[in-house]
C-alpha positions as CSV (number, residue, x, y, z in Angstrom):
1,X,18.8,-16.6,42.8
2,X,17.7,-14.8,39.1
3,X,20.3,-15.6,36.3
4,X,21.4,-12.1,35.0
5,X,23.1,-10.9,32.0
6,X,25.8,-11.0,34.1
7,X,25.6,-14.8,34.7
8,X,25.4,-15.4,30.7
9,X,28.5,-13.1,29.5
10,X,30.3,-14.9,32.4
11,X,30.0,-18.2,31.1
12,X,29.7,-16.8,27.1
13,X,33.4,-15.3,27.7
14,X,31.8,-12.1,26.3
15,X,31.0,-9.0,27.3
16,X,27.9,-7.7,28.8
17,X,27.4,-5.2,25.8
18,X,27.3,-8.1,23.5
19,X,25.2,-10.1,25.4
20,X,22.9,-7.0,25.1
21,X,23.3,-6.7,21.2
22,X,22.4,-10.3,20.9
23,X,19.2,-9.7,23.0
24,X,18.1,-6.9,20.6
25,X,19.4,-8.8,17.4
26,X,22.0,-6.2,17.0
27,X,22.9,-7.3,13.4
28,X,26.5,-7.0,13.3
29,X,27.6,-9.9,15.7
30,X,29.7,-12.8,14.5
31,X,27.7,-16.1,14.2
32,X,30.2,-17.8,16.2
33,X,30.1,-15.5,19.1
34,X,26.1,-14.9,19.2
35,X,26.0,-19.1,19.3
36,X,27.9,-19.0,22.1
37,X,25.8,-15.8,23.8
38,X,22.8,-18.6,22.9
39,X,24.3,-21.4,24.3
40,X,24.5,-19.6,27.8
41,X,21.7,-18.0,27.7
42,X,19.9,-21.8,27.2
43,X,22.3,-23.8,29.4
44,X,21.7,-21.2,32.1
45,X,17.7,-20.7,31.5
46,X,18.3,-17.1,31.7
47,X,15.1,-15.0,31.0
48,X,14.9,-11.3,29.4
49,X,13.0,-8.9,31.3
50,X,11.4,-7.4,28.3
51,X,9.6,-4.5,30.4
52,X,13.0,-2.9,31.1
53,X,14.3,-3.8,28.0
54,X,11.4,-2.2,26.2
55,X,11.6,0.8,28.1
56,X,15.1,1.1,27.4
57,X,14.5,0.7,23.7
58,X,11.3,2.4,23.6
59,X,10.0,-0.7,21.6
60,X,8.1,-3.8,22.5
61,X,8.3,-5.7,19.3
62,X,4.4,-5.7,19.5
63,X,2.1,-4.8,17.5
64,X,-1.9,-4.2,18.8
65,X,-5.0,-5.6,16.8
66,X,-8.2,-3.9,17.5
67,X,-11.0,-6.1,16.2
68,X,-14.8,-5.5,17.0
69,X,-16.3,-9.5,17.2
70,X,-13.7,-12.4,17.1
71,X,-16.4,-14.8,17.5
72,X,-17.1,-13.8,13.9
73,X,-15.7,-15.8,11.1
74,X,-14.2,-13.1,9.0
75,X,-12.3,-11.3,11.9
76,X,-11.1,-15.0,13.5
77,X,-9.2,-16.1,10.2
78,X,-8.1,-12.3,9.4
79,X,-6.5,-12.2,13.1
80,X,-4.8,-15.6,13.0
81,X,-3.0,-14.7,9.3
82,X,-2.2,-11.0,11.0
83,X,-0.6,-12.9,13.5
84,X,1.1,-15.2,11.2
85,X,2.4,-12.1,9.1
86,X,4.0,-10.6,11.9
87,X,5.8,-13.7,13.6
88,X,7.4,-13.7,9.9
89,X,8.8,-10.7,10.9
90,X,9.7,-10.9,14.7
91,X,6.5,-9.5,16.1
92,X,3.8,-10.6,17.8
93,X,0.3,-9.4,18.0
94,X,-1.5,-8.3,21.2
95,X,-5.5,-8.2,20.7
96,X,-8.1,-6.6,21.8
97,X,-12.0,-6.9,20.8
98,X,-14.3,-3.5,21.2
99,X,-17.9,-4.6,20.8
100,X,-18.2,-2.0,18.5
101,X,-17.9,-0.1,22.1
102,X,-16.6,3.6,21.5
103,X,-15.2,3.5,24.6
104,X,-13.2,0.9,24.3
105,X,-12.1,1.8,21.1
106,X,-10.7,5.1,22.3
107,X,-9.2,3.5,25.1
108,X,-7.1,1.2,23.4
109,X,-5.3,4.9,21.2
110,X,-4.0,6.0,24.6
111,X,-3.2,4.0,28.3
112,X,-1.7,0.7,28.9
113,X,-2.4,-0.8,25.8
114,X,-1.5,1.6,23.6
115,X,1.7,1.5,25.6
116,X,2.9,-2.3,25.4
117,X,2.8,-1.7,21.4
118,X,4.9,-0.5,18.6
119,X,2.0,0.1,16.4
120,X,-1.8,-0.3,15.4
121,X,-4.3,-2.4,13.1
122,X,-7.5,-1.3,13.5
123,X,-10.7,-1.4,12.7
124,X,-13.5,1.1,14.2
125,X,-17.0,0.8,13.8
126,X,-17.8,3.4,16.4
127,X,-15.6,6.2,17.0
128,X,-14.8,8.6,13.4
129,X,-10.9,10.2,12.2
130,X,-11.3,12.9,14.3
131,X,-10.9,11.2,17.3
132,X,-8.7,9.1,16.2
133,X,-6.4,11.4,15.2
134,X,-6.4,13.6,18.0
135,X,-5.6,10.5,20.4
136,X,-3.2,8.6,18.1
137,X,0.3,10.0,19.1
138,X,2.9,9.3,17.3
139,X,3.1,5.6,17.0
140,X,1.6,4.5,13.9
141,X,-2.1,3.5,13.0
142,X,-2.9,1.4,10.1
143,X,-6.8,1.2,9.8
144,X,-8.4,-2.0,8.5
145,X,-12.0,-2.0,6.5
146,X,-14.5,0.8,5.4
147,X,-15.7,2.7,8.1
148,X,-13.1,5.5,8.1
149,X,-11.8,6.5,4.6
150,X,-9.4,9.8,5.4
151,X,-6.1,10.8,3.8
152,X,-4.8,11.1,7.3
153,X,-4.5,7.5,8.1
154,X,-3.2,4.4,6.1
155,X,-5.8,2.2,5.6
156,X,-5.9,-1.7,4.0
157,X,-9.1,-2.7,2.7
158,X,-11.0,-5.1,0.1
159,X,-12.5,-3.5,-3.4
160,X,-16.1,-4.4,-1.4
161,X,-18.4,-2.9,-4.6
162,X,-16.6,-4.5,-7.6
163,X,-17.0,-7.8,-5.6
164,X,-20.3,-7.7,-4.8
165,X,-21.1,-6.2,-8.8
166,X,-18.7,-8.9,-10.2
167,X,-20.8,-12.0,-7.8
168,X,-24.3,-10.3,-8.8
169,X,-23.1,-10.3,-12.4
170,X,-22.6,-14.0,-11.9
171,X,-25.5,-15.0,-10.6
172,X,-27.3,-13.2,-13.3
173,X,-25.3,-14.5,-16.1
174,X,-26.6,-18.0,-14.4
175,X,-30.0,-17.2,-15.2
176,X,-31.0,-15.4,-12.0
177,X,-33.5,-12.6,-12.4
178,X,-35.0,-12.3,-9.0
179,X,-31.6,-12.0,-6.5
180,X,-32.6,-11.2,-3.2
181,X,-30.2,-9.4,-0.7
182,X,-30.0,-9.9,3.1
183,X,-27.5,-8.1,5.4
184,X,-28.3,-4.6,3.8
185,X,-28.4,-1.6,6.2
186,X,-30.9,1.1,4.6
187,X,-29.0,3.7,6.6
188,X,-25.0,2.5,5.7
189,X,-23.6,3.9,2.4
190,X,-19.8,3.8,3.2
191,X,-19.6,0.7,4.8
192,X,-19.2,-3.0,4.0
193,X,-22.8,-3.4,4.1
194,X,-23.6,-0.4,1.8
195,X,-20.6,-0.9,-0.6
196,X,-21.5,-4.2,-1.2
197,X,-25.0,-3.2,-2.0
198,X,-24.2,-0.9,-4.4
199,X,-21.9,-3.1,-6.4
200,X,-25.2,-5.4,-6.6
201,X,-27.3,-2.1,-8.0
202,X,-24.4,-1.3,-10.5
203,X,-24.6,-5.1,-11.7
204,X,-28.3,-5.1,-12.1
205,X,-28.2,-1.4,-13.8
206,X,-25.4,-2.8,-16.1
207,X,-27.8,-6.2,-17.0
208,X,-30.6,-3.2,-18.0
209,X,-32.6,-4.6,-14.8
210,X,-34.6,-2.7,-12.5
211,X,-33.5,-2.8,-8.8
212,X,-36.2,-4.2,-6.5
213,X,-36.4,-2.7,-3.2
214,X,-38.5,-5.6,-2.2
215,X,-35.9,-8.3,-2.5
216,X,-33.4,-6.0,0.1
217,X,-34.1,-7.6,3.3
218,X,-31.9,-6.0,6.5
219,X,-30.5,-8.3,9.1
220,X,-27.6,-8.1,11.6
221,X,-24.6,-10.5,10.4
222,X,-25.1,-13.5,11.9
223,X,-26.7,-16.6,10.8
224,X,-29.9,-16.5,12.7
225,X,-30.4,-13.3,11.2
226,X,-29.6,-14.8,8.0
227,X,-32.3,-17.7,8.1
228,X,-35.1,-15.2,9.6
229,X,-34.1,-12.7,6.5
230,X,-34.9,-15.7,4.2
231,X,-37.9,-17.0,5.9
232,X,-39.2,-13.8,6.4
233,X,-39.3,-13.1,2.6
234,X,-40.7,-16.8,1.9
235,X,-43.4,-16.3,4.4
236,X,-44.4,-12.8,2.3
237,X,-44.8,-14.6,-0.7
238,X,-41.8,-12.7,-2.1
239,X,-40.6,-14.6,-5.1
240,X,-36.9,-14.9,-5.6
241,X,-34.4,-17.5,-7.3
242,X,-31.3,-16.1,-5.5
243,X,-30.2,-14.7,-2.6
244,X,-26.8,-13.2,-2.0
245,X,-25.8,-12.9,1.7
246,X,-24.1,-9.8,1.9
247,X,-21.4,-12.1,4.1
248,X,-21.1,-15.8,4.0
249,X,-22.5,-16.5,7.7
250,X,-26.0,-14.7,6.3
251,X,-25.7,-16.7,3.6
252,X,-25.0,-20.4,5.4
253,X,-28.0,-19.1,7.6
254,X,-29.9,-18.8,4.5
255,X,-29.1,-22.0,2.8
256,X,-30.0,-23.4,6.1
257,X,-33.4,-22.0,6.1
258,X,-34.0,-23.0,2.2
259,X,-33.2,-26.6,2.5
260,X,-34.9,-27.3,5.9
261,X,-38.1,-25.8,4.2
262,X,-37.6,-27.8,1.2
263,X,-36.2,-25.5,-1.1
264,X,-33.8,-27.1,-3.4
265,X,-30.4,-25.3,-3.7
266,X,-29.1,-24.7,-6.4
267,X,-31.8,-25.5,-9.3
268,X,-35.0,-23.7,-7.3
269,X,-32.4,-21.1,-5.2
270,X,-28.8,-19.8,-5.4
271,X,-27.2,-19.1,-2.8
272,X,-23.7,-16.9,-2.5
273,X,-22.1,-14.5,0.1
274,X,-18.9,-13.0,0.5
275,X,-15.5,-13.4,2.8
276,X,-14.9,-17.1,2.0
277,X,-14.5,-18.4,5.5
278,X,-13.4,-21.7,6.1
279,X,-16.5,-22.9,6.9
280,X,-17.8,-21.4,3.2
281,X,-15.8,-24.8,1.4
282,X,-17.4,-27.4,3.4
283,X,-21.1,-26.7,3.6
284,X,-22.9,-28.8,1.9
285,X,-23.5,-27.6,-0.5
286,X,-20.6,-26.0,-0.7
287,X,-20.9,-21.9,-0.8
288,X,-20.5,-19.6,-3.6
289,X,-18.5,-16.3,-2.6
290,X,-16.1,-14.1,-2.7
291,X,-12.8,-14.3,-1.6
292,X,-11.9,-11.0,-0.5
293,X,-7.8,-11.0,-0.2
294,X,-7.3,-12.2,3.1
295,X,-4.4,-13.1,2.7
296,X,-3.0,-10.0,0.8
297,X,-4.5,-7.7,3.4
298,X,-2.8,-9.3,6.4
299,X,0.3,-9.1,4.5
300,X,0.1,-5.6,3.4
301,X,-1.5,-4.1,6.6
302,X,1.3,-5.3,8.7
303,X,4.4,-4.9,5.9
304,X,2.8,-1.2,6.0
305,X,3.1,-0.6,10.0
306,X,6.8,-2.3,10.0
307,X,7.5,0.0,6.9
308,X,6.2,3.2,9.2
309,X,8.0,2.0,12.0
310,X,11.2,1.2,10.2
311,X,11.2,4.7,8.6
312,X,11.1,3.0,5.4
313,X,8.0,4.6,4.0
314,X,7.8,8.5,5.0
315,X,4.7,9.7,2.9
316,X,2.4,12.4,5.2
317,X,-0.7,11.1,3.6
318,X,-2.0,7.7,4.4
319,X,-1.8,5.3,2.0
320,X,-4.6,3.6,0.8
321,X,-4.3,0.1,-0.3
322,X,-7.0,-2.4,-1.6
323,X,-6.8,-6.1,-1.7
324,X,-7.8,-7.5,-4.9
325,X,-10.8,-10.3,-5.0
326,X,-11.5,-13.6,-6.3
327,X,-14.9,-15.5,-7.1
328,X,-15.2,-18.8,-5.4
329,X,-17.6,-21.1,-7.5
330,X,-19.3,-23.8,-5.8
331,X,-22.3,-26.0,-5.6
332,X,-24.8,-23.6,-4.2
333,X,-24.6,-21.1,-7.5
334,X,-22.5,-23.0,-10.1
């Protein structure tokens, strides 16, 4: 037979309202009797049922993640520290990855999802703020990355030009004069892909250099698609002494393609992205990049939802924070 809250105030010698405040961390409970509430609750392996209680409480002391790719590096580490961030403060983190799929990514604003969660971090790629904002209800939406900049909805982002201008300004003051770019998309201007282009263009028009379509080379983010960017632009003859992978896996595909064809990296080639993954450190040689605030924007994406769902921060317009950056110097562009 189930153990009920019942059972536990028996043996607590409490009342069944207190054993309910100590399930919902009602704050004003002696220590002495929320031990004993504890003790019960362990000695008697009773087990919340969190649907009632959440329907009760109209909270679920969860918070969704929409992410579009988790098997990419970036979005990985960012999810793991978002999840870290809010187990700090008593949450945990229910994910779900769109494929870049609009469908998906409207689903997940209304239905079951949307439901089992106090708020939202997320990041769309294929849906715009219209439709965001006319599904969004009235649980709050923190957005995560470039693709939608409105004053309607809080977003947490990275300062993706000044990176890209301050790495390009690096590699030049190395000596570089012929970076080429992979990752660009001709048709992006707003996104991470276009931002970070144009910090590179302000950085070469700030140098008194010409910008060179023909070192732009557009490939999807991976790291194929890295190494066929490079190889592409050996096999045209296209001279270049840099390259700056608009992310770091483009770039670790590129350093790839350079050394296997005998391209030595760094004193023929640099070699730099951006995001600092993991994997960035212990390449060999090691990568170049930018570290983007990882840490900073897991932090303030999810102190901002907890803030909107505490009623602690009641500004209309969204709030628009961006994580500051940090050059990584390594081996592949000292």
């Amino acid at each position: 037979m189930a153990v009920t809250m019942n059972d536990v105030a028996r043996v607590a010698g409490v009342s069944l309202k207190t054993v309910s405040n100590v399930l919902n961390d009602y704050e004003f409970i002696r220590p002495a009797t929320k031990q004993r509430v504890q003790d019960a609750i362990a000695e008697l392996g009773y087990e919340a049922n969190l649907t009632a209680r959440s329907l009760r409480s109209g909270k679920t002391s969860m918070l969704g993640l929409v992410l579009s790719d988790l098997s990419a590096p970036y979005y990985a580490e960012l999810a793991a520290k978002l999840m870290k961030a809010a187990s700090r403060h008593g949450y945990r983190v229910l994910v779900e990855q769109s494929d870049a799929d609009p469908s998906v990514e409207l689903g997940t604003l209304q239905g079951t999802f949307r439901q089992l969660t106090d708020g939202l971090l997320f990041t769309p790629l294929a849906i715009e703020a219209d439709q965001i904002a006319a599904r969004s209800g009235t649980k709050p939406v923190v957005l995560l990355g470039e693709h939608i900049v409105d004053p309607r909805f809080d977003l947490v982002t990275m300062k993706n030009e000044e990176a890209a201008a301050a790495l390009t300004a690096h590699l030049l003051a190395a000596g570089r004069r012929r970076i080429a770019v992979i990752g660009a998309r001709p048709d992006e201007s707003a996104g991470s892909a276009g931002l970070r282009l144009n910090g590179y263009r302000k950085a070469l028009e700030e140098a008194g250099m010409a910008f060179d379509a023909g070192l732009v080379a557009p490939a999807e983010w991976r790291r194929d698609a890295g190494a066929a960017a490079v190889a592409g632009l050996l096999d045209a003859g296209v001279e270049f002494d840099a390259v700056f992978g608009l992310n770091d896996v483009l770039a670790l595909g590129a350093l790839h393609e350079l050394l296997i064809r005998g391209v030595a990296v760094p004193s023929e080639v640099a070699v730099a992205g951006f995001d600092d993954i993991d994997e960035a450190r212990f390449a060999s040689p090691s990568l170049t990049t930018v570290s983007p605030g990882m840490d900073e924007i897991a932090e303030r994406s999810i102190g901002l939802l907890l803030d909107r769902l505490a009623g602690r921060e009641t500004a209309k317009a969204g709030i628009h924070v961006a994580a500051g950056f940090e050059l990584k110097i390594r081996e592949s562009a000292p």
